[in-house]
C-alpha positions, 0 to 999 in steps of 0.5 A: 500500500502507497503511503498516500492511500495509506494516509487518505484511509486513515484520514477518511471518514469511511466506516462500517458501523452505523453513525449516531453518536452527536455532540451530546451523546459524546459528552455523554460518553465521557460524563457517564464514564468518569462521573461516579461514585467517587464525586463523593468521597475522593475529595476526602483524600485530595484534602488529606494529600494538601494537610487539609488546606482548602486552598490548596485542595480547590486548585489540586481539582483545577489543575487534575482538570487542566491536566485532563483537558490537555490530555483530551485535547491530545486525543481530540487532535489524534481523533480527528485526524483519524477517525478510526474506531479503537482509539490510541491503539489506532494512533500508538500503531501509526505513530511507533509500531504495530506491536505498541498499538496491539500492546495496548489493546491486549491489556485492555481487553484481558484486563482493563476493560472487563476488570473495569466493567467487573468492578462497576458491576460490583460496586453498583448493588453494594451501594445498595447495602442500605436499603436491600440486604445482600449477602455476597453472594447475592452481590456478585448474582446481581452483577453478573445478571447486570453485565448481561443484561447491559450487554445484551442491550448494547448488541441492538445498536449504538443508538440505543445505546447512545440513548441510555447513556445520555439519560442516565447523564442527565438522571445522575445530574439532577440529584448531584446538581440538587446537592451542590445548589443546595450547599453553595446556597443554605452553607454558613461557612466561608472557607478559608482558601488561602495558602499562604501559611501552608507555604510558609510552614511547609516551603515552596518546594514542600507545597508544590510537592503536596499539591503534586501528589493531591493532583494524582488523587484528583486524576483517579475522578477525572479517569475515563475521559479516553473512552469516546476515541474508541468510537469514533467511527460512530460519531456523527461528525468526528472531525468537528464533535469528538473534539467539541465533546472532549473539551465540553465533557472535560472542561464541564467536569472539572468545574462540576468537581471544583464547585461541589468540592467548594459547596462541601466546605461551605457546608462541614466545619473545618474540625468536622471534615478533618474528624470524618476523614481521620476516623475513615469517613471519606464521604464528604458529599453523603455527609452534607446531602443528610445535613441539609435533607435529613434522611431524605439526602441519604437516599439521594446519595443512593441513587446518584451514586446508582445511577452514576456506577449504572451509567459508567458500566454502560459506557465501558460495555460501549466503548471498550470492544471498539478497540477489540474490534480494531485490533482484529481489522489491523490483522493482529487479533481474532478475526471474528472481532473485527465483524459487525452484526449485518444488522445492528452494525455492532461489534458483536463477538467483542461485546460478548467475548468482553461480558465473559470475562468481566463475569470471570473477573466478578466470581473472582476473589481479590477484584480489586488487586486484579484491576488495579494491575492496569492503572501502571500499563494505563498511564504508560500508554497515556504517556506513549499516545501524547507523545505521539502527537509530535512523532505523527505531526512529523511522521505524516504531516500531510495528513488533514488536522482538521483539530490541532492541540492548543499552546503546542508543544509548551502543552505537549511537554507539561502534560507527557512529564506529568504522565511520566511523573505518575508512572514513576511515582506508581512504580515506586509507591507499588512496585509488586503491582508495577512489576507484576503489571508487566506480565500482561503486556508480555504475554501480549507480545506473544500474542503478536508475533503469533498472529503476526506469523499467521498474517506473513503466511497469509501473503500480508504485510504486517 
């Protein structure tokens, strides 16, 4: 193949599946992913990360947000340059090799993926605990019946999926937003953001040390935002609304987070929050919501955090087989992922392969050990695909960018230190994860060069 055919293939907006994703169902997408349960309880851990100093806690949120919107802009460039279904394994195969795109493809689909799904799926009737006693093992037969059913719905077509995810977007807004308006406007307290002493009993060295490490807890809420690139081939108009909805989902959420993180302390007294989080109260938000609604709140909280877990494991049962999918039409996978329903123009093999295992992960023990294995390879790959926006502007600079990063490459440099930074400071804060992380893109690489063989017998190029 010519490298024009190649560049005007990967630029054209030519596709299979069936386009019915817009704007607002991108930022769907994106909200119903990242948006969960940890709006209530993970500001807890950014306060403890900054010595429980407001001011620092609100910009540790801004900054998680600016960092995730310049990773966002990244992909949205790389996206509408090439509007392929699979997301960063499309563009880490373009930019370095094969083998880097279907290294991080393979992790996702053993682990990532399913274990994301598998956790949600466990997570969403725990939080139901409450109100509806569950044994554990009644637990894990109520996920397992949600996997299915969720990927059952998902084989009859984007659209409806689509259509789910954008209403419980806005079903999990409306009792969040209640909650936030509520506390701005009925909260006596005006917080002290100053960080003026903080700095002048820690040093400006130990202050933006401090600031460094809440930014990490903040990015674990801001996580999911790379979601949307992998359907990009369903996406009306990818060229103009993946990047429309990345900035509007990214940006929309980090003031979202900043603004309920504020509401929160104009509601608990200074001394009360650093009381909850010492005893191991994380959740913050639950604890303002029964203040200001008495036992109604309690419920509230219930069924936003619901409605959010719902809507996040939706969207992963959307979005990740997208790349399964692409790494079969790449030549590197099973080929039976890389055919779509003559109907519902879906991924069908992925989705159900995806459920099977997010169903092995769930009966499972030590979940948790399991999925956390790929937050290490996760960032490594984030890292990999910010890079590759320079590698391909130099690489390919004939190809159409319809979308191009912002303040490159001052932006481009910030963001890819600061992925590397959270490599490094995760290998040496868990390095028997980290370590044993490594296993799975291993045994990814065998897989390549197998189906790699399998491709060179067949007369194709790899």
């Amino acid at each position: 193949m010519s490298d024009q055919k190649h560049v005007q293939e990967l630029s054209s907006e030519k596709t299979e599946f069936k386009r019915e994703i817009g704007v607002f169902g991108g930022v769907s997408i994106i909200g119903g992913i990242m948006i969960g349960s940890g709006i209530f309880y993970l500001g807890s851990y950014v306060l403890d990360r900054t010595n429980y100093n407001y001011g620092l806690a609100i910009l540790a949120w801004i900054l998680g947000g600016i960092i995730s919107l310049f990773g966002g802009l990244c992909y949205a460039e790389l996206g509408a340059a090439m509007p392929k279904a699979g997301g960063r394994m499309v563009y880490l195969t373009e930019a370095y090799h094969p083998c880097v795109g279907f290294l991080a493809g393979f992790s996702d689909w053993l682990i990532g993926g399913p274990g994301s799904v598998a956790a949600l799926a466990i997570a969403l009737p725990t939080a139901l605990k409450s109100f509806v006693a569950l044994s554990d093992t009644g637990i894990k037969v109520f996920a397992v019946v949600l996997i299915i059913g969720l990927t059952i719905y998902n084989c009859y077509g984007v659209k409806l999926s689509s259509i789910l995810q954008n209403i419980s977007m806005v079903a999990k807004l409306v009792p969040i937003l209640l909650i936030l308006g509520a506390a701005l406007f009925c909260g006596k307290i005006t917080p002290d953001l100053g960080i003026g002493q903080e700095v002048a009993s820690s040093g400006a060295s130990g202050t933006i040390s401090m600031v460094a490490f809440a930014i990490v807890a903040s990015l674990w809420a801001y996580e999911g935002w790379t979601n949307l690139n992998t359907v990009t081939e369903e996406i009306k108009n990818p060229k103009r609304d993946l990047p429309l909805a990345l900035i509007i989902g990214i940006g929309g959420i980090t003031v979202l987070y900043t603004l309920f993180n504020y509401a929160i302390y104009r509601v608990l007294p200074h001394d009360t929050v650093v009381s909850m989080i010492g005893d191991g109260n994380y959740y913050l938000g639950t604890e303002v919501a029964k203040l200001i609604f008495g036992n109604a709140g309690g419920i509230l909280v219930t069924a936003a955090m619901v409605i959010a877990i719902f809507g996040s494991t939706n969207g992963l049962i959307l979005a990740q087989p997208r790349m399964y999918y692409a790494m079969a039409k790449e030549g590197h996978f099973f080929k039976s992922f890389g055919k779509l329903h003559p109907k519902y123009k879906v991924p069908t093999t992925a989705l159900i392969v995806q459920a099977v295992i997010s169903i092995i992960l769930v009966l499972m023990r030590n979940l948790d050990q399991l999925t956390n294995l790929v937050v290490f390879q996760t960032m490594i790959f984030n890292f990999l695909t910010v890079l590759a926006v320079p590698v391909l502007r130099k690489k390919i600079p004939e190809i159409d960018r319809p979308y191009k990063v912002w303040f490159y490459p001052v932006s481009i440099i910030i963001t890819a230190l600061i992925f590397a930074g959270l490599v490094v400071s995760t290998f040496f804060d868990d390095p028997v994860s980290a370590i044993t992380g490594f296993a799975v893109p291993a045994i990814g690489i065998l897989f390549y060069l197998y189906f790699d063989k399998q491709l060179k017998k067949e007369g194709k190029s790899a």
